[in-house]
N, C-alpha and C positions, 0 to 999 in steps of 0.2 A: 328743944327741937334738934333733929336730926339734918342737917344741911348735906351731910355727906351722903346720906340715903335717898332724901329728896332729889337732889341734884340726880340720883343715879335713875330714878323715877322719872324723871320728865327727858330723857333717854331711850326711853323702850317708848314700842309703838305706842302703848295706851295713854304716857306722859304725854307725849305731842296730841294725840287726837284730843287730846283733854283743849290745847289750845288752838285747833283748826276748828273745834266749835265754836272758839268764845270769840276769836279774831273775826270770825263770818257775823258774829252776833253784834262785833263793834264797828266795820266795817264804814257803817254811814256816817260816824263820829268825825268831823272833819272842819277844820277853821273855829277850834275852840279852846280855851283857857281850861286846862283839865288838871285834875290832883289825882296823883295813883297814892294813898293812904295805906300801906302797910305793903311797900312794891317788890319784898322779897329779891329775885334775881333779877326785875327789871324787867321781863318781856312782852307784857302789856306795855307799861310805860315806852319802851321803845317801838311798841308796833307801832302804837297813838302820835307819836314822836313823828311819824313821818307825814302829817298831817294836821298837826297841833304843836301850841304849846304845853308842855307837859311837867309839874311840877313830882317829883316821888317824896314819898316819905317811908324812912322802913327802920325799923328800930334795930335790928340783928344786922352787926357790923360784918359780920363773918360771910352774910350774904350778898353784903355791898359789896365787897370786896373781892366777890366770885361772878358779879355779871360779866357781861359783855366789856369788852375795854373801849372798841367806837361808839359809844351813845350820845342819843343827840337829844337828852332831856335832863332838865335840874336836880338832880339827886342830895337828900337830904337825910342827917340820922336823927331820930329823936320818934317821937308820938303822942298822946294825946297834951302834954305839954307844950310838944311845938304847933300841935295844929291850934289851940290855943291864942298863940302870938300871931298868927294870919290875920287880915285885916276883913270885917265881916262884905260878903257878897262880891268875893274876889273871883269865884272859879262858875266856868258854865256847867261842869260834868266832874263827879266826880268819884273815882273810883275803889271798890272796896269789895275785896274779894278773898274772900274765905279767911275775915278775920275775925268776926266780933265773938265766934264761936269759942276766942281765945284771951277775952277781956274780959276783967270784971267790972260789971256795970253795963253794957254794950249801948244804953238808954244815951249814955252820957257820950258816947264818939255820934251816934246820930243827931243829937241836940247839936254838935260842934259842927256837921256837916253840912247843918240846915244850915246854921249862921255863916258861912265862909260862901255859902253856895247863891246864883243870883238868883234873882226873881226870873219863874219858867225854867230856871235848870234843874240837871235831871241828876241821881245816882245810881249807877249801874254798883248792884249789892247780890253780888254771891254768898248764898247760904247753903250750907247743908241741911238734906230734905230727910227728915225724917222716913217715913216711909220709903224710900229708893233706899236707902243706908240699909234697912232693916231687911229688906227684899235681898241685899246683895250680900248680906251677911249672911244668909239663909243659902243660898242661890247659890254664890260663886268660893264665900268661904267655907259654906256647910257648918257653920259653928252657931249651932240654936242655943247654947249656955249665953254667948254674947245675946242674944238676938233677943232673948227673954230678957237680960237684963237691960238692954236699949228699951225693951218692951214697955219696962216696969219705970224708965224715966230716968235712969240713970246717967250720969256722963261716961263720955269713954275715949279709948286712948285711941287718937289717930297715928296711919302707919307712920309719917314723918314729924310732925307740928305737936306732938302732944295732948295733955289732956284736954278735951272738948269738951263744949256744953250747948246743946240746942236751942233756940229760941227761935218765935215767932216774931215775925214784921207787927201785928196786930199788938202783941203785947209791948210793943216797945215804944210803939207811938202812940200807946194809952198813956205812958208812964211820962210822957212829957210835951209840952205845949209848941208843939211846933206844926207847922202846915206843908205836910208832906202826907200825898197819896201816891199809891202804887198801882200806875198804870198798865203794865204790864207782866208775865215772865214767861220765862223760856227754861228748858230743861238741858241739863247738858248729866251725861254720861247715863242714857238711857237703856239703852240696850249694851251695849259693850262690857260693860261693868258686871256682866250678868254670867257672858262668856268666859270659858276657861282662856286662860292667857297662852296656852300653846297655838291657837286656831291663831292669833293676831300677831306671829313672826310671817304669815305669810303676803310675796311680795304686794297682793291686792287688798290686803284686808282693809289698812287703813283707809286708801281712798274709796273702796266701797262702803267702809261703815261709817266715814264722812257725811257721805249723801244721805244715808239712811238715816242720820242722827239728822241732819240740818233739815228732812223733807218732815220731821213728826217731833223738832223742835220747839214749836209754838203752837201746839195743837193738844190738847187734855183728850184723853184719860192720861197720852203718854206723857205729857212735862211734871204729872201731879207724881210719877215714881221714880223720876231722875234722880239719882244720886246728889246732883245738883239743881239749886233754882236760881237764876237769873233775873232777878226783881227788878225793876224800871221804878223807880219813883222820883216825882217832881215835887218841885216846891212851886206852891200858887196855884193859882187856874191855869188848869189844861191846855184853854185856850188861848195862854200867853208862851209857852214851850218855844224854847230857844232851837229844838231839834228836828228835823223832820226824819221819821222812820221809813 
């Protein structure tokens, strides 16, 4: 992983609108026991932070060590080892965002999520969507050599994080016995991701293509070609959910 590149990413307009989506998407999250599982630089877990208690977990010490310096949530290093040693049905929520595309196994950190997580709580699980990735690779990189080969199933190298590999929700809770459905998702980086990055130095862009992304956020055809999906899944009946959306 690239931290120094990443870090320089979430800098420019595009990195931020990346999380003026996801903060409006977590927004109602409030008075709960939450796990950020692989928290990178921290800025979920600190948003969460101001309205929860927030445990992180993140394996890459080079990024712990580049968050914020006033944070107001438990930061931890380690991973599927430490998550492991948690005591089962500790967390109401809990969070996992743009990681499992980068584990081998990804079966085995959702089987650990379910056990740690309580009865009616939810995980908010960011994945990369096939289709949005491919469209944008077509679209905004113009590189169809990549775009056949995403075509064809292949993994591929992300600009900061390394190499990736795609999976499906449906294939991952076949492969293990746990009771978790996927109540909901949302698309993040729909239209923007599509744009040339000169148009989005200007002073309005971001706050108008906030709106634009949050008004056709939770709405198909457009969350089904978002770069990103936003998955809601609960543990138990629906109708025991610790959350209200």
């Amino acid at each position: 992983m690239d931290v120094t590149a990443y870090k320089a990413f979430l800098n420019q307009p595009w990195g931020k609108l990346y999380y003026d989506v996801l903060f409006a998407q977590l927004a109602h999250i409030k008075n709960k026991e939450v796990l950020d599982f692989g928290s990178g630089f921290g800025l979920v877990a600190d948003f969460l932070a101001q309205h929860n208690q927030v445990t992180a977990i993140e394996p890459n010490g080079e990024m712990i060590a580049e968050r914020k310096k006033n944070f107001h949530y438990h930061q931890l290093q380690g991973s599927l080892e430490m998550l492991k040693e948690i005591p089962s049905a500790r967390f109401d929520l809990i969070i996992c965002h743009n990681v499992l595309e980068y584990v081998d196994e990804p079966a085995l950190y959702l089987a650990e999520f379910s056990r740690v997580l309580k009865e009616g709580g939810q995980i908010s699980l960011i994945k990369h969507n096939e289709v949005g990735r491919i469209m944008q690779t077509v679209v905004f990189a113009n590189d169809t050599n990549l775009a056949l080969d995403l075509l064809s199933g292949k993994s591929y190298q992300s600009h900061t994080m390394g190499q990736a590999t795609y999976y499906e929700i449906a294939d991952l809770l076949q492969k293990i016995d746990i009771e978790l459905t996927v109540q909901d998702y949302q698309g993040i980086r729909i239209f923007y991701g599509l744009q040339d990055n000169a148009v989005k130095t200007a002073n309005d862009w971001r706050e108008k293509m906030l709106e634009v992304e949050l008004v056709v956020c939770q709405q198909s055809p457009y969350r089904d070609i978002a770069a990103f999906q936003h998955i809601w899944l609960q543990k138990g009946d629906k109708n025991d959910s610790l959350f209200c959306k």
